[in-house]
VEXMARKOL-180985 format. One record per residue (C-alpha): residue in one letter; x, y, z. Coordinates in steps of 0.02 Angstrom, whole numbers, padded with zeros to 5 digits, always signed. Each point is the difference from the previous one (the first is absolute). Layout:
// residues N
aXYZ;...
This chain:
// residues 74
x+01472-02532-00500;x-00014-00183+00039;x-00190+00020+00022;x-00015+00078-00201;x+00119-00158-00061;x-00133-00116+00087;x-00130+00108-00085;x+00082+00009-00167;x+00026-00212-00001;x-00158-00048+00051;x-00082+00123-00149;x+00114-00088-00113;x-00050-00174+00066;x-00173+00080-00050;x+00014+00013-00167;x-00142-00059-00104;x-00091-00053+00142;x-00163+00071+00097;x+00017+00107+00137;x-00126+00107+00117;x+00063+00177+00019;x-00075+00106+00122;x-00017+00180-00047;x-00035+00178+00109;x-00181+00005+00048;x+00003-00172+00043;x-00046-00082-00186;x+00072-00170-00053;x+00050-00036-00199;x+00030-00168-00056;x+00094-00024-00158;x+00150-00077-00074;x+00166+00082+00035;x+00088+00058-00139;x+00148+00078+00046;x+00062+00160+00110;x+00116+00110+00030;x+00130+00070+00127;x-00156+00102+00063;x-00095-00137+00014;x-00105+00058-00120;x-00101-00153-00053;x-00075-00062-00164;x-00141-00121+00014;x-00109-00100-00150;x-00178-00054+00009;x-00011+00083+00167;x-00168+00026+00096;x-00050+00108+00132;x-00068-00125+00146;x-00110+00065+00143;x-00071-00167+00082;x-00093-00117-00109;x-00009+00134-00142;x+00132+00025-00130;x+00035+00130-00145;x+00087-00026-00144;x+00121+00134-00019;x+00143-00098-00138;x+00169+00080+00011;x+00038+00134+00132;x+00165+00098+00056;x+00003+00006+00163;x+00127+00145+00077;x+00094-00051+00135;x-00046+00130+00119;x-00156-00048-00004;x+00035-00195+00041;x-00036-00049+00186;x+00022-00181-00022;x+00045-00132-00109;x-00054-00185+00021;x+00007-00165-00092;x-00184-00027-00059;
């Protein structure tokens, strides 16, 4: 469980800042992260889908957790 208390802190430390979260199929969104849950089901704001140099506005997005591959500060 120690690797899910890491998990769970740095979300927290996340909190109303961008992140890059890497989805299955290989796609990167970009947003603000709102909040999640004990899932890690995450809530982003003014997200955008980002493939390269091209970006697409998507706004807010719920992002369930079993879909999440990674999570990084943007």
């Amino acid at each position: 469980m120690a690797g899910q208390d890491l998990t769970i802190r740095l979300l927290r430390n996340s909190i109303n800042k961008p992140v890059i979260v890497k989805v299955k199929g290989g796609k990167l969104i970009r947003g603000v992260l709102v909040g999640y849950d004990s899932h890690l089901n995450l809530l982003l704001k003014d997200a955008e889908w980002v493939d390269g140099e091209e970006h697409e506005e998507i706004g807010s997005i719920l992002l369930r957790g079993d879909n999440v591959v990674l999570i990084s500060p943007s």
